[in-house]
N, C-alpha and C positions, 0 to 999 in steps of 0.2 A: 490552976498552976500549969507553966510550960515547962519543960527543958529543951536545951539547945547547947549543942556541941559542935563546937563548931574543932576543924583539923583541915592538913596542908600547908600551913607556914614550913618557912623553913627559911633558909640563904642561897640567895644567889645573885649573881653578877648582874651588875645593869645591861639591861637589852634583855635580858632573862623574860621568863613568867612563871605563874603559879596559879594554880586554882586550888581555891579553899572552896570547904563544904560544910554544911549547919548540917545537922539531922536534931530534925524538931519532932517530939513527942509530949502526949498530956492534953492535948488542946488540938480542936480540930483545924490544923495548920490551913489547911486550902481557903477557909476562911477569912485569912487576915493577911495584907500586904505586907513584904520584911522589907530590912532594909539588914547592909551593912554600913560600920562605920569603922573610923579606925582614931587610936587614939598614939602621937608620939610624946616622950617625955618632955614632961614642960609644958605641953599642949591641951589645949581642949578637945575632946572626942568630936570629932566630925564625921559627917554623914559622908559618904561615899557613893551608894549608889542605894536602888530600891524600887519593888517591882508587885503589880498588883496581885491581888487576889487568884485571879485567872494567868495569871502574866503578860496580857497584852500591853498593860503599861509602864514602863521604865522612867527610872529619874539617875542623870551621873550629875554627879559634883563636877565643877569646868575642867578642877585640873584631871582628872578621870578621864573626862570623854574623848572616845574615840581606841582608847586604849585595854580599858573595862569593861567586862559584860556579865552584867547579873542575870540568871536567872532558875528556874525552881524546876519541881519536878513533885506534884503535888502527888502521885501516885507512892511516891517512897519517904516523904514526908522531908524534901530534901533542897534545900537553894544553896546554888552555887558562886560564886566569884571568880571570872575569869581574869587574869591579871597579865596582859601583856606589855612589852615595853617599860619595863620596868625599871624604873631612876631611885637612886640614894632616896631623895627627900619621898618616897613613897613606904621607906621603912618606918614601921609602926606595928604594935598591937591591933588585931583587928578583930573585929566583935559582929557576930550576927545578932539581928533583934527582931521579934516580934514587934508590928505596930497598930497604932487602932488606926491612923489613916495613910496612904500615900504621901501626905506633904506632911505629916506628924514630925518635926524635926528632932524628937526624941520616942525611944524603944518602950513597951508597955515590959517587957522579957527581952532580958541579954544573955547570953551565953558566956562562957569564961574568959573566949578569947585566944588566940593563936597567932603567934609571931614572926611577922614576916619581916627579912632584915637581906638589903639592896645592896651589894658592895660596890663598888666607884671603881 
């Protein structure tokens, strides 16, 4: 079993940012690529962004990039989401997950989730 907590949502103005953070325990985290996703109402949960094992390798979703920066800190058991430039339509619930691969489009372990909300 994993757990995974992820914290940092919160509100703010568009042009804003926010960095969310997982702390993963249970499971030897350095071992397995995460990814985030985020899920708005009505919506299917999407991937967002996701980063290897070592960290050397990154994947963002289009509307993401350039904007997003995932990455981890395998010593404190810990991946990050960097969130700049921040628009309405990027408000959502967003969810860290353990995966078994890099291009795995879905989480093996989610975490509860924390709400990030864009005001216009």
């Amino acid at each position: 079993q994993v757990q995974l907590v992820e914290s940092g949502g919160g509100l703010v103005h568009a042009g804003g940012s926010l960095r969310l953070s997982c702390a993963a325990s249970g499971r030897t985290f350095s071992n397995y690529p995460m990814g985030w996703f985020r899920q708005s109402p009505g919506k299917e949960r999407e991937s967002v962004a996701a980063i290897s094992w070592g960290g050397s390798r990154t994947y963002y979703a289009d509307s993401v990039k350039g904007r997003f920066t995932i990455s981890r800190d395998n010593a404190k058991n810990t991946v990050y989401l960097r969130m700049n430039s921040l628009k309405p339509e990027d408000t959502a619930v967003y969810y860290c997950g353990l995966k078994g691969s890099l291009s795995a489009p879905r989480a093996r372990y989610w975490g509860q989730g924390t709400q990030a909300t864009v005001s216009s």
